[in-house]
TORKOL-4160 file (C-alpha; in steps of 0.2 Angstrom, whole numbers, padded with zeros to 4 digits, m for minus):
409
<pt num="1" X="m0128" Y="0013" Z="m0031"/>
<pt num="2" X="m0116" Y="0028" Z="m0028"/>
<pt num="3" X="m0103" Y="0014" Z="m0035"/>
<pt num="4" X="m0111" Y="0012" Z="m0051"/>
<pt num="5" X="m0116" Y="0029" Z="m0052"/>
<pt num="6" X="m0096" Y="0035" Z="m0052"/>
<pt num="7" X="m0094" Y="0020" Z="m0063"/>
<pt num="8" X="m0106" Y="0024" Z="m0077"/>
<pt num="9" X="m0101" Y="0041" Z="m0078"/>
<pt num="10" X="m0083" Y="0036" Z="m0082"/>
<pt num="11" X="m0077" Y="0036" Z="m0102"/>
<pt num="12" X="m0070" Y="0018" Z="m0109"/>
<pt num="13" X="m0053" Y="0027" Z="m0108"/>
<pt num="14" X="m0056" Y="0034" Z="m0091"/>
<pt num="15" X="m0062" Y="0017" Z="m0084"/>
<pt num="16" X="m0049" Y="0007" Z="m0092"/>
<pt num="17" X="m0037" Y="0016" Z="m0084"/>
<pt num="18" X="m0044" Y="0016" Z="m0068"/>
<pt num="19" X="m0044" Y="m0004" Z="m0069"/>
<pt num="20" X="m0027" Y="m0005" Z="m0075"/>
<pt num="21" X="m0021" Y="0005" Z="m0059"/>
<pt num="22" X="m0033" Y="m0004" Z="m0046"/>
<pt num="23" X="m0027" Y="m0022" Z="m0054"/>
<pt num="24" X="m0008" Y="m0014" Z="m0055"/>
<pt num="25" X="m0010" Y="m0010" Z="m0033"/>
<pt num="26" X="m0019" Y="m0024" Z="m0030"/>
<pt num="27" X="m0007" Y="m0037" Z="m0038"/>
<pt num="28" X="0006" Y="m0028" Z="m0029"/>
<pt num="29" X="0001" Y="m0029" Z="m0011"/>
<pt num="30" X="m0004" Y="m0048" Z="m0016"/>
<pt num="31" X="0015" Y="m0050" Z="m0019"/>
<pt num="32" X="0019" Y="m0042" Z="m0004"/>
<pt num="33" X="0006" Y="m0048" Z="0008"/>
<pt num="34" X="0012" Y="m0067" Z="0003"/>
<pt num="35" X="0026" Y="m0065" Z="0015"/>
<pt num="36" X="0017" Y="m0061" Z="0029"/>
<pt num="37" X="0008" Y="m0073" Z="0031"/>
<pt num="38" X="0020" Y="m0087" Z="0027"/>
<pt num="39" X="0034" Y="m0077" Z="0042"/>
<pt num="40" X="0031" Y="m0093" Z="0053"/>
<pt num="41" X="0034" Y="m0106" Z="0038"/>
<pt num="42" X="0051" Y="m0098" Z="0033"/>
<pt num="43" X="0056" Y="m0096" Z="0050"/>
<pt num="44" X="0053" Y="m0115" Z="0052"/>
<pt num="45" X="0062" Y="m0119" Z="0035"/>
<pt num="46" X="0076" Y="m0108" Z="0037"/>
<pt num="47" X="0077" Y="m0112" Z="0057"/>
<pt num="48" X="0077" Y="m0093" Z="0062"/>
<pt num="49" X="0068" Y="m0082" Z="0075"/>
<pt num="50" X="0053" Y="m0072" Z="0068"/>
<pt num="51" X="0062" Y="m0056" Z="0070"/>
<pt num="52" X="0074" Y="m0064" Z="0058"/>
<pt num="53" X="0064" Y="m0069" Z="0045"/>
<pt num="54" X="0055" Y="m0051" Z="0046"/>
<pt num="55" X="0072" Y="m0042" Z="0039"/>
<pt num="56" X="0066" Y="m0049" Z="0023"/>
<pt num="57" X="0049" Y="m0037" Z="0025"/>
<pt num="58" X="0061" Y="m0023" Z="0032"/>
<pt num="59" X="0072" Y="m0026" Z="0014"/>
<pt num="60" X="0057" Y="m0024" Z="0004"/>
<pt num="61" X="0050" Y="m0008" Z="0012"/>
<pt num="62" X="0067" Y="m0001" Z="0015"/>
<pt num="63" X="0069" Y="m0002" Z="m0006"/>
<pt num="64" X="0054" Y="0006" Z="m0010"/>
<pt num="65" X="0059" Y="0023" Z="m0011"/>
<pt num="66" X="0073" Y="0018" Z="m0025"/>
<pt num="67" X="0058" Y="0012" Z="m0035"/>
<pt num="68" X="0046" Y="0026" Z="m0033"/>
<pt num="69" X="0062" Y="0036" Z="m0040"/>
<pt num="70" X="0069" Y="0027" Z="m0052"/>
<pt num="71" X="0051" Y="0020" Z="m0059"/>
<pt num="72" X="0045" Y="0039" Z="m0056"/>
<pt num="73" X="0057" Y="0048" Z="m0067"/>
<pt num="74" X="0053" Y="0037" Z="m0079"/>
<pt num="75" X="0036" Y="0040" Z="m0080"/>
<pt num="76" X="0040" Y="0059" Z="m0080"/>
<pt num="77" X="0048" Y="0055" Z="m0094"/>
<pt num="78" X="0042" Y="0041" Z="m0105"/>
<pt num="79" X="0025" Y="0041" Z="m0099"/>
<pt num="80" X="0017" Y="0031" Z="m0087"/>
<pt num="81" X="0011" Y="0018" Z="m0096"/>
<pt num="82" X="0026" Y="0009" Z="m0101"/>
<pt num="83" X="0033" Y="0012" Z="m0088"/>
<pt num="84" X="0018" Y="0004" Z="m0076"/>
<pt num="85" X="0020" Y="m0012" Z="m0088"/>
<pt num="86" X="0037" Y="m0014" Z="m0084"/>
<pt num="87" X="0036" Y="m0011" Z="m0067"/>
<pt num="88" X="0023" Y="m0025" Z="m0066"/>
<pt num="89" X="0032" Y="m0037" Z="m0076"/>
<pt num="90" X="0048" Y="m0032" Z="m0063"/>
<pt num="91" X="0038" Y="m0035" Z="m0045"/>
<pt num="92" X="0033" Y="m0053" Z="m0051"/>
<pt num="93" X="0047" Y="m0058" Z="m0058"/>
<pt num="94" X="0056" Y="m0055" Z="m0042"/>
<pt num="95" X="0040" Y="m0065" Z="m0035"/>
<pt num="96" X="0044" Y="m0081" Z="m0045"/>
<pt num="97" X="0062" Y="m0079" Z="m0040"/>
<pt num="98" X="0058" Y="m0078" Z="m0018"/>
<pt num="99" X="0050" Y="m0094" Z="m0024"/>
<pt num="100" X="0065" Y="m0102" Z="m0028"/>
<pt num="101" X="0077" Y="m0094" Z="m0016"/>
<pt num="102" X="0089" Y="m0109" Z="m0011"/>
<pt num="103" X="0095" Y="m0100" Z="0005"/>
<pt num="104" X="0088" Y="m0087" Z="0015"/>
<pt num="105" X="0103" Y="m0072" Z="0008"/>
<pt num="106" X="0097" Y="m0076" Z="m0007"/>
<pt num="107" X="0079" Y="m0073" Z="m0004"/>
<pt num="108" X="0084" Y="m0059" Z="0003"/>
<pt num="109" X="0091" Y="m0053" Z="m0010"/>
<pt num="110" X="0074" Y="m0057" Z="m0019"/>
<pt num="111" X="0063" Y="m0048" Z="m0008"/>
<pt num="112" X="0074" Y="m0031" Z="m0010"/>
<pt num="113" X="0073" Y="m0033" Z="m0028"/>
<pt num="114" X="0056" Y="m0033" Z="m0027"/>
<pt num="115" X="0055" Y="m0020" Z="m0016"/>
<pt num="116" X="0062" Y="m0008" Z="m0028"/>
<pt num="117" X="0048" Y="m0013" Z="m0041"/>
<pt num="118" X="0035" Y="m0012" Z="m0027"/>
<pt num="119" X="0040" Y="0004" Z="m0023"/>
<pt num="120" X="0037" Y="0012" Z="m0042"/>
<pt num="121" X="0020" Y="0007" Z="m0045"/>
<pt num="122" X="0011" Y="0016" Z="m0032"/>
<pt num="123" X="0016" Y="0035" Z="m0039"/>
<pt num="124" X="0014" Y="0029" Z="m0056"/>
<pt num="125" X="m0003" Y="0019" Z="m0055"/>
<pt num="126" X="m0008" Y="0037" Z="m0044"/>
<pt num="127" X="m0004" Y="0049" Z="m0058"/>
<pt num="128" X="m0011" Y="0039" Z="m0072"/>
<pt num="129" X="m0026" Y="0037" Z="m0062"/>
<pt num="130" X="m0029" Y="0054" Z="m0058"/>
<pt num="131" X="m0024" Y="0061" Z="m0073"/>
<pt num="132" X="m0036" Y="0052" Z="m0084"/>
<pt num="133" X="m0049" Y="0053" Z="m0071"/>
<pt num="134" X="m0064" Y="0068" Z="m0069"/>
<pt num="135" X="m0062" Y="0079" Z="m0054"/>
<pt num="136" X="m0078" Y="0074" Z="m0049"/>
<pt num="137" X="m0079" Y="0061" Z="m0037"/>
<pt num="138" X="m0059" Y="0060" Z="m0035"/>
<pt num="139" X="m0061" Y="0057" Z="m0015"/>
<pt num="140" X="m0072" Y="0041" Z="m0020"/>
<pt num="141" X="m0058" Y="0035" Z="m0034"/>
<pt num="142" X="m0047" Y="0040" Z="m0021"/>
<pt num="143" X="m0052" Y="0027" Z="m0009"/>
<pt num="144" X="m0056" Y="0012" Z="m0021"/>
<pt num="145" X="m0039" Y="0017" Z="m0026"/>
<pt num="146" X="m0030" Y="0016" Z="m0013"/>
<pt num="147" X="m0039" Y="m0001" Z="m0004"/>
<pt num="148" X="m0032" Y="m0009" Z="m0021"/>
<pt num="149" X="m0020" Y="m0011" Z="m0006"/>
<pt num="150" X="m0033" Y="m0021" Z="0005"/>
<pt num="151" X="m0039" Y="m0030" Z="m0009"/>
<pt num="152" X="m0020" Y="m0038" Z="m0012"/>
<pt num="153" X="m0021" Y="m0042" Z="0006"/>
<pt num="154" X="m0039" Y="m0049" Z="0003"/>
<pt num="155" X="m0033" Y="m0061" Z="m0012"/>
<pt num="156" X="m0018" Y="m0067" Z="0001"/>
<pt num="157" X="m0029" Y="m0070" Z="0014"/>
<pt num="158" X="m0037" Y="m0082" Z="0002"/>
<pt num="159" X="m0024" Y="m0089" Z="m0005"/>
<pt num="160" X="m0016" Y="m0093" Z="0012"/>
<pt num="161" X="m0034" Y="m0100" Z="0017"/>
<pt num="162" X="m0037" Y="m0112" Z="0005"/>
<pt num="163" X="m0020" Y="m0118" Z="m0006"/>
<pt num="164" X="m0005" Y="m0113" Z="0008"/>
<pt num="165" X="m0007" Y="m0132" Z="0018"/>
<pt num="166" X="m0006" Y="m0140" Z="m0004"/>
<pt num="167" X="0008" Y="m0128" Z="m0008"/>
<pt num="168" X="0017" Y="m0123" Z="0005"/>
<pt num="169" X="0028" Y="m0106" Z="0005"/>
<pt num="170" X="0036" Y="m0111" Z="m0010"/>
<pt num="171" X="0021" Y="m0112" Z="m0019"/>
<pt num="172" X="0011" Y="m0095" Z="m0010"/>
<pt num="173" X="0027" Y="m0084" Z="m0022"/>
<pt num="174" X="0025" Y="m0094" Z="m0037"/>
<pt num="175" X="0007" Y="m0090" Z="m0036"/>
<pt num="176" X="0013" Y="m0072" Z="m0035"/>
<pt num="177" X="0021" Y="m0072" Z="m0050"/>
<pt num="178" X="0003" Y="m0071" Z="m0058"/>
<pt num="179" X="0002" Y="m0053" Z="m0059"/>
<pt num="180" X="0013" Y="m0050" Z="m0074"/>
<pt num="181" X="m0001" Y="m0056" Z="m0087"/>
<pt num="182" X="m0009" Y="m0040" Z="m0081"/>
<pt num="183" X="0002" Y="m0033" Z="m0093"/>
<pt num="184" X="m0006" Y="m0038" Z="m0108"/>
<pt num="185" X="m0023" Y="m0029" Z="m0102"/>
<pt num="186" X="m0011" Y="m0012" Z="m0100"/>
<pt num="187" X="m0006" Y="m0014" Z="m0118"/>
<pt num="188" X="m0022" Y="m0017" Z="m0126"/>
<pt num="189" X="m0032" Y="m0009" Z="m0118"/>
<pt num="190" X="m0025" Y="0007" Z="m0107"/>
<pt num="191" X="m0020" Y="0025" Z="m0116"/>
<pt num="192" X="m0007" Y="0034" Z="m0109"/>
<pt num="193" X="m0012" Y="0049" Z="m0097"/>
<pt num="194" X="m0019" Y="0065" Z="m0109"/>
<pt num="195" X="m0010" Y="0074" Z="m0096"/>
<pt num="196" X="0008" Y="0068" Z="m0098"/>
<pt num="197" X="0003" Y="0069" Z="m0118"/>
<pt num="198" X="m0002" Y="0089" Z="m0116"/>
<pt num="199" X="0013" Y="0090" Z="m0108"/>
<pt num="200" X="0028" Y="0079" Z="m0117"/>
<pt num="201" X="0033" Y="0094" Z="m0128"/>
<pt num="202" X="0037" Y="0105" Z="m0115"/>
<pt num="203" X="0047" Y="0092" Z="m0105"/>
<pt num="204" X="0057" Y="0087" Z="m0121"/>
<pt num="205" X="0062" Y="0103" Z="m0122"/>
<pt num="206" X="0070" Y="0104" Z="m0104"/>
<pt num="207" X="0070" Y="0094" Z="m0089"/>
<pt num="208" X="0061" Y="0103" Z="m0072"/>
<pt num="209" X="0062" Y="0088" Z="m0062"/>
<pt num="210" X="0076" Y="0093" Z="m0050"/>
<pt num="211" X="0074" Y="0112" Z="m0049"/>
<pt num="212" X="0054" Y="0108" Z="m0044"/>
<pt num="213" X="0058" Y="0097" Z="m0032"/>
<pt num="214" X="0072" Y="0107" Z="m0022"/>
<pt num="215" X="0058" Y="0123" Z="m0027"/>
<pt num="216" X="0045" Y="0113" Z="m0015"/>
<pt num="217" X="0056" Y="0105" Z="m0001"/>
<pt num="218" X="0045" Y="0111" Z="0012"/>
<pt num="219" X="0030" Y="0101" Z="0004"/>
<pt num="220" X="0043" Y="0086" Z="0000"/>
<pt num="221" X="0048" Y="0085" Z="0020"/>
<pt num="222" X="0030" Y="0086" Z="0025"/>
<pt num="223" X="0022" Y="0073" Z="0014"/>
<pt num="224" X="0040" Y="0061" Z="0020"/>
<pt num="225" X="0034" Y="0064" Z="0039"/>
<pt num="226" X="0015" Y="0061" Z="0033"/>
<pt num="227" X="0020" Y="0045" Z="0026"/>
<pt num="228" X="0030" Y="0041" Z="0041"/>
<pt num="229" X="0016" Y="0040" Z="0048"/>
<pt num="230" X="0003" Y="0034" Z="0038"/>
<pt num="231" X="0016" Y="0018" Z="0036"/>
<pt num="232" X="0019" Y="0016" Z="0052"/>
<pt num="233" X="0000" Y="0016" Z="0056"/>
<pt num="234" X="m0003" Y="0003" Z="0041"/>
<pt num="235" X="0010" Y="m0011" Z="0043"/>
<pt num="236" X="0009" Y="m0008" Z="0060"/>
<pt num="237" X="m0008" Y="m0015" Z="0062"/>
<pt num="238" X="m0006" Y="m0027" Z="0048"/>
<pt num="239" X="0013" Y="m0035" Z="0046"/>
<pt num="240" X="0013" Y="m0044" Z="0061"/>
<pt num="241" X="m0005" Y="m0047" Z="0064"/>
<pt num="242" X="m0006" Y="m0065" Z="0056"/>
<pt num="243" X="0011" Y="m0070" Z="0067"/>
<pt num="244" X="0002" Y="m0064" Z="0082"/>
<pt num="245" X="m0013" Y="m0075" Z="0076"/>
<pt num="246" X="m0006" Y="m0090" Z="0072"/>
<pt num="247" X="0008" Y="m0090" Z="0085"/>
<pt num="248" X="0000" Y="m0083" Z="0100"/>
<pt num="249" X="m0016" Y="m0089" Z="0100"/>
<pt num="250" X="m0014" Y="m0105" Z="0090"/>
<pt num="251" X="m0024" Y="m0102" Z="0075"/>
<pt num="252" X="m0021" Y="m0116" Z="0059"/>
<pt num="253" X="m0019" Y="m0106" Z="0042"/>
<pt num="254" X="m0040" Y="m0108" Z="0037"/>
<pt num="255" X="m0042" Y="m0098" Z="0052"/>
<pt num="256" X="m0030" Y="m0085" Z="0049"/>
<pt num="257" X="m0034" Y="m0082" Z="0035"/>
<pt num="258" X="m0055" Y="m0081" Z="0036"/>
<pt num="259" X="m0050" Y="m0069" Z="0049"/>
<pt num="260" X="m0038" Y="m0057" Z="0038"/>
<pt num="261" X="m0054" Y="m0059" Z="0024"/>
<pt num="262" X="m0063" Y="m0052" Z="0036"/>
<pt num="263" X="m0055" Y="m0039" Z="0042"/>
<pt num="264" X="m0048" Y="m0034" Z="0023"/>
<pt num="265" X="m0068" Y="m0034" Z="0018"/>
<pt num="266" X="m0066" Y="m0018" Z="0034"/>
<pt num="267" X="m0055" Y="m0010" Z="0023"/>
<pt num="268" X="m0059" Y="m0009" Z="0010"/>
<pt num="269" X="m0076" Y="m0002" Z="0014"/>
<pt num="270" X="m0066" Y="0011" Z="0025"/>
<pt num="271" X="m0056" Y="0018" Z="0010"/>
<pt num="272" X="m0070" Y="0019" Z="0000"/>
<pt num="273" X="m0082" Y="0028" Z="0014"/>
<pt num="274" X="m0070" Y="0040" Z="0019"/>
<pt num="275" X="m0062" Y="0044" Z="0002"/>
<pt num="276" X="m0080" Y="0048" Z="m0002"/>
<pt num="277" X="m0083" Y="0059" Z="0014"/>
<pt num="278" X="m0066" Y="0069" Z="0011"/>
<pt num="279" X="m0076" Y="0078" Z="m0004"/>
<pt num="280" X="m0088" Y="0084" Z="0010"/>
<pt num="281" X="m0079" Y="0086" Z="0024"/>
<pt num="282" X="m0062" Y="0088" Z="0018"/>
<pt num="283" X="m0047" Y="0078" Z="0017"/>
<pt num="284" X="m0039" Y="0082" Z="0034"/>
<pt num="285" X="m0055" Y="0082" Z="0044"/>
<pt num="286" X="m0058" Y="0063" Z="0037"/>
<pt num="287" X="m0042" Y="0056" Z="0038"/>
<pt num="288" X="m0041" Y="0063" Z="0056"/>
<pt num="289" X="m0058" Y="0055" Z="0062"/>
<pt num="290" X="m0051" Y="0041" Z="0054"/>
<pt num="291" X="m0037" Y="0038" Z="0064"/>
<pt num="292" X="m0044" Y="0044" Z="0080"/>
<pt num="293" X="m0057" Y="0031" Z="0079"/>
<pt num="294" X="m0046" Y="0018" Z="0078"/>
<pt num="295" X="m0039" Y="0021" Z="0094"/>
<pt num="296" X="m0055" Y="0015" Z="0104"/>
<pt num="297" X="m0055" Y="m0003" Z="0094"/>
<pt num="298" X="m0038" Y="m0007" Z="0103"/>
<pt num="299" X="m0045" Y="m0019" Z="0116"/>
<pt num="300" X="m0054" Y="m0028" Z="0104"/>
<pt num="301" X="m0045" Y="m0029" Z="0091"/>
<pt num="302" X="m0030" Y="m0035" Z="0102"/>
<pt num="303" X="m0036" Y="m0041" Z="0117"/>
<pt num="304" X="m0051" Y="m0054" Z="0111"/>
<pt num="305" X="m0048" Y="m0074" Z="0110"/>
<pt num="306" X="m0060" Y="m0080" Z="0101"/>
<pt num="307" X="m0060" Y="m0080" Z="0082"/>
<pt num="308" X="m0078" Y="m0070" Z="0080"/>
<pt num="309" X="m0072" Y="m0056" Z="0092"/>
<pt num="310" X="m0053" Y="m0055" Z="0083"/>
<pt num="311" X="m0061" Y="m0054" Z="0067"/>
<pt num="312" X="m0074" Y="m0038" Z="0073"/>
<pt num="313" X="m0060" Y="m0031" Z="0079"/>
<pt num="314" X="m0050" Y="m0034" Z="0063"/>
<pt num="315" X="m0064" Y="m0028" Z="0051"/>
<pt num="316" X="m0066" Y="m0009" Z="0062"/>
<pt num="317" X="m0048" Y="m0006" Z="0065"/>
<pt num="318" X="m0044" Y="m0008" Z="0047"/>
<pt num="319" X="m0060" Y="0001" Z="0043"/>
<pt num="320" X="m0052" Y="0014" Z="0051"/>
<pt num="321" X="m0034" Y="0011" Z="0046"/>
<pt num="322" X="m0040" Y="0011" Z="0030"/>
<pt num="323" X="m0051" Y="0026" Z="0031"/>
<pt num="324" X="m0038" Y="0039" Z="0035"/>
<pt num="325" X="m0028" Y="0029" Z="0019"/>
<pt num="326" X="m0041" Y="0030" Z="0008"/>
<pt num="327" X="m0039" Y="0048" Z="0005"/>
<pt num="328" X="m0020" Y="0049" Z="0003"/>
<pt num="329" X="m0019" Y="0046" Z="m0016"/>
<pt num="330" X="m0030" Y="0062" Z="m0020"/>
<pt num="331" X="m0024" Y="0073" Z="m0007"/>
<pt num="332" X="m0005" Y="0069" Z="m0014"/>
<pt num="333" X="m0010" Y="0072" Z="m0031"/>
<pt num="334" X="m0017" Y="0086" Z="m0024"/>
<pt num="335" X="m0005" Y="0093" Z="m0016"/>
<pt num="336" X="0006" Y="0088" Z="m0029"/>
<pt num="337" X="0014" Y="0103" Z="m0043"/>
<pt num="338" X="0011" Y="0095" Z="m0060"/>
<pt num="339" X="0030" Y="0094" Z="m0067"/>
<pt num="340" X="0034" Y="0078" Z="m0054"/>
<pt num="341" X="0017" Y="0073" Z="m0051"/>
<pt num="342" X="0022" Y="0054" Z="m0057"/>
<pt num="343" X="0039" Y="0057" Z="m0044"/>
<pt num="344" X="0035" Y="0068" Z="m0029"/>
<pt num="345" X="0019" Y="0061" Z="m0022"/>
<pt num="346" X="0026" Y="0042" Z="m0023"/>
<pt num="347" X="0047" Y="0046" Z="m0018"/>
<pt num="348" X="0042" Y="0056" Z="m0005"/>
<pt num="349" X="0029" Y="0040" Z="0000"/>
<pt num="350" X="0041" Y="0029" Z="m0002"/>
<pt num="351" X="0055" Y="0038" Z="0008"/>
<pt num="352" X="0041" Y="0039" Z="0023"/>
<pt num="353" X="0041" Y="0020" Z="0021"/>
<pt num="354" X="0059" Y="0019" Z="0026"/>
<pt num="355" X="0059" Y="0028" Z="0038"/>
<pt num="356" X="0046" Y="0017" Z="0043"/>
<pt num="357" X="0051" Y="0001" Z="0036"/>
<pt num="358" X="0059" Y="m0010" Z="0052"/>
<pt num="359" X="0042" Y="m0009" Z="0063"/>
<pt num="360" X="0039" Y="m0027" Z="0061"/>
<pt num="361" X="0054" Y="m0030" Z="0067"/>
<pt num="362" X="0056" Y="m0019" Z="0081"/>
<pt num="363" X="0037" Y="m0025" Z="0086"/>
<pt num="364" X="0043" Y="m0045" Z="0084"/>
<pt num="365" X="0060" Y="m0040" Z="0094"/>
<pt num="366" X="0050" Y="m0030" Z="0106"/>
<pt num="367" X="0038" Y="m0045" Z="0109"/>
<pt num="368" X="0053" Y="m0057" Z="0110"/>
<pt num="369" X="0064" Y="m0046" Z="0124"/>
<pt num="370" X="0050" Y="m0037" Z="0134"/>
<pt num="371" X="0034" Y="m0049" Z="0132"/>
<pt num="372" X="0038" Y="m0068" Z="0131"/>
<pt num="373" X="0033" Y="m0067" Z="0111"/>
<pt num="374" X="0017" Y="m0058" Z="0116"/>
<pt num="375" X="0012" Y="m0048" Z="0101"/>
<pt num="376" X="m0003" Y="m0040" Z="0109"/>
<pt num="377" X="0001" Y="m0025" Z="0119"/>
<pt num="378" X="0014" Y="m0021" Z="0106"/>
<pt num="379" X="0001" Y="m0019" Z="0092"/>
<pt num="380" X="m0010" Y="m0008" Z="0105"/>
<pt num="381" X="0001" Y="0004" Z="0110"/>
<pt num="382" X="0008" Y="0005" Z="0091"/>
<pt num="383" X="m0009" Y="0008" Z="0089"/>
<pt num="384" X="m0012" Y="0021" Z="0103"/>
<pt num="385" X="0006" Y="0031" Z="0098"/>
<pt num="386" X="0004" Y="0032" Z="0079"/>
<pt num="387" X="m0013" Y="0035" Z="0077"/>
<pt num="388" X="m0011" Y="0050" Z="0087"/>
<pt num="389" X="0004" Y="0056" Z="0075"/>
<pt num="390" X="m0006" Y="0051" Z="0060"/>
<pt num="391" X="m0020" Y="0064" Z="0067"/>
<pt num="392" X="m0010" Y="0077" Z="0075"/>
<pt num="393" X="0005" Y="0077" Z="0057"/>
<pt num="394" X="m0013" Y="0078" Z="0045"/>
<pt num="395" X="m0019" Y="0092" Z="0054"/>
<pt num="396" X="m0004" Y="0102" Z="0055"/>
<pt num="397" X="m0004" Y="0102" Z="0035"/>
<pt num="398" X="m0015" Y="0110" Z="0022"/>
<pt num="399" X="m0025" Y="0102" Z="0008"/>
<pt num="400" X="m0029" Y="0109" Z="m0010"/>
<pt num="401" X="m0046" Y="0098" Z="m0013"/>
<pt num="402" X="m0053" Y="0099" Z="m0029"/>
<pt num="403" X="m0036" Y="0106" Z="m0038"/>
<pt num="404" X="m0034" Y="0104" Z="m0056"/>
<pt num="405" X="m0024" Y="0088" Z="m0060"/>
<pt num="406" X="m0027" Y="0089" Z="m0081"/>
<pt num="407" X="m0010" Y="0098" Z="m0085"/>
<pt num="408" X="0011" Y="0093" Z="m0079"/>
<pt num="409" X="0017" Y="0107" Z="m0086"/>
């Protein structure tokens, strides 16, 4: 009832915007999540190892940072909501064209492309969120917010399920392509953020974005190993995990699926719990309980055979995953100063996700040389080393919960 509660409390504007943002996430991480799960159909098609195939999701996450810059200063300077609607119209139009890749350098190319308009949205979505939102109940919004990423992963899971054996991987990114009729909602419905309004005079007048940004380079370095981190953390336990599924222990594509639906159902409900508990407890107390807890699901999250046992174990790591991710989007904002709040909180994510961006295929290479194509005590002790960073990064920070996020000037 809490749900409703934050919900009813909320202006049209307010919940409009929320939606918009949520839907804009969501539909992202569908896009993105498609290739995961179809890694073993193009390595079949394109008659490559799954470490190859997996450069196409290094590409993609290695592009994001030039999104989150280029689609960041935009929104800095024309507002964040034109800028979100062409962003959305960019990532699935890139999606059509993965579908019709008629070689492998090609999709490549497709999913780098897309990559630079997945990496935009996040920063964007985030500050038109949170600067049409009330303060109260942020950490709640926060976590909804943020497992707009689960829920992506959630709809692939399902689509995987149910239409990949009709339409093969082809068919999975024309399906992706979907997303850009979220743009009409955005335009008929979505204000811009009264923050960037109150502030578009000032900014007219003269541009702070660079001076801010070399002003708080300490923050900027800090929030780039966070992300590090938190990347690491998240596509660790989630890239490879329907490879390792379907290869290792021989699951068909229903099964997969109904697995990863249960485990996304995990995180969603994660992001959400502790997002709401960091307005308690604080943001660095709950994102380090988060990930600590995840360490103890290790065995049974990677170690189990049979499906009901994989998907527990799937539903509280990314319960707890998820958790510690749920907070990230208000404690950014947060810590965010107001000129570049649609840049620095998303470039300096994305540049953490470069850094991070070739762990799927370190882990498939890994698995290859080391374990015979085992996936599974790679995933534990990615587990075991970066959920320990996630903790001991977080804590070493501060947090400025509750700050005021109604002005960019």
């Amino acid at each position: 009832m809490e749900f409703v509660g934050h919900f009813r409390r909320l202006t049209a504007v307010q919940r409009n915007a929320f939606i918009a943002c949520f839907l804009g996430w969501s539909l992202d991480a569908f896009d993105f999540f498609i290739l995961v799960f179809c890694v073993s159909a193009l390595a079949d098609h394109f008659h490559m190892k799954t470490s190859e195939v997996l450069e196409a999701n290094f590409l993609t996450l290695a592009m994001r940072p030039v999104g989150a810059f280029i689609f960041g200063m935009f929104a800095d300077k024309f507002g964040r909501r034109p800028t979100l609607m062409i962003d959305i119209i960019a990532y699935s139009v890139f999606e059509l064209g993965s579908a019709f890749a008629p070689s492998f350098k090609i999709f490549l190319l497709m999913r780098a492309l897309f990559g630079i308009a997945m990496g935009g949205e996040w920063g964007v979505g985030a500050a038109l969120a949170f600067e049409t939102l009330p303060s109260e109940g942020r950490g709640f919004f926060s976590g909804l917010l943020q497992e707009g990423y689960a829920m992506g992963y959630l709809f692939a899971s399902v689509v995987y399920a149910v239409a990949f054996t009709y339409v093969g991987w082809r068919g999975m990114f024309v399906i992706g392509a979907l997303p850009a009729f979220l743009v009409i909602y955005i335009r008929t419905k979505v204000d811009e953020s009264p923050a960037w309004v109150q502030g578009k005079v000032s900014r007219e007048a003269e541009s702070h974005l660079g001076q801010d940004i070399l002003n708080n380079l300490p923050l900027f370095a800090f929030v780039v190993v966070l992300m590090f981190a938190f990347n690491s953390f998240s596509h660790g336990t989630q890239d490879v995990y329907p490879t390792f599924l379907k290869t290792n222990l021989r699951f068909t594509p229903q099964t997969v699926g109904s697995i990863a639906i249960v485990y996304n159902i995990g995180a969603l409900l994660g992001g959400i719990f502790f997002g709401t508990w960091s307005e308690k407890i604080g943001r660095r107390k709950a994102i380090v309980i988060a990930a600590l807890l995840a360490i103890p699901v290790i065995p049974l999250w990677a170690y189990s055979h049979t499906v009901l046992m994989l998907a527990l174990g799937g539903f509280l790591m990314q319960f707890m995953v998820q958790g510690a991710w749920g907070v990230i989007p208000a404690h950014l904002n947060e810590l965010s100063p107001p000129a570049v709040r649609g840049t620095l909180p998303g470039f300096a994510y994305q540049v953490g996700n470069l850094l991070s961006s070739r762990n799927s295929v370190i882990q498939a290479k890994v698995a290859e040389s080391r374990y015979a194509g085992n996936f599974a005590p790679v995933l534990a002790w990615t587990v075991l080393i970066i959920a320990s960073l996630v903790a001991i990064v977080t804590w070493s920070g501060r947090e400025r919960r509750g700050a005021d996020l109604s002005s960019t000037a």
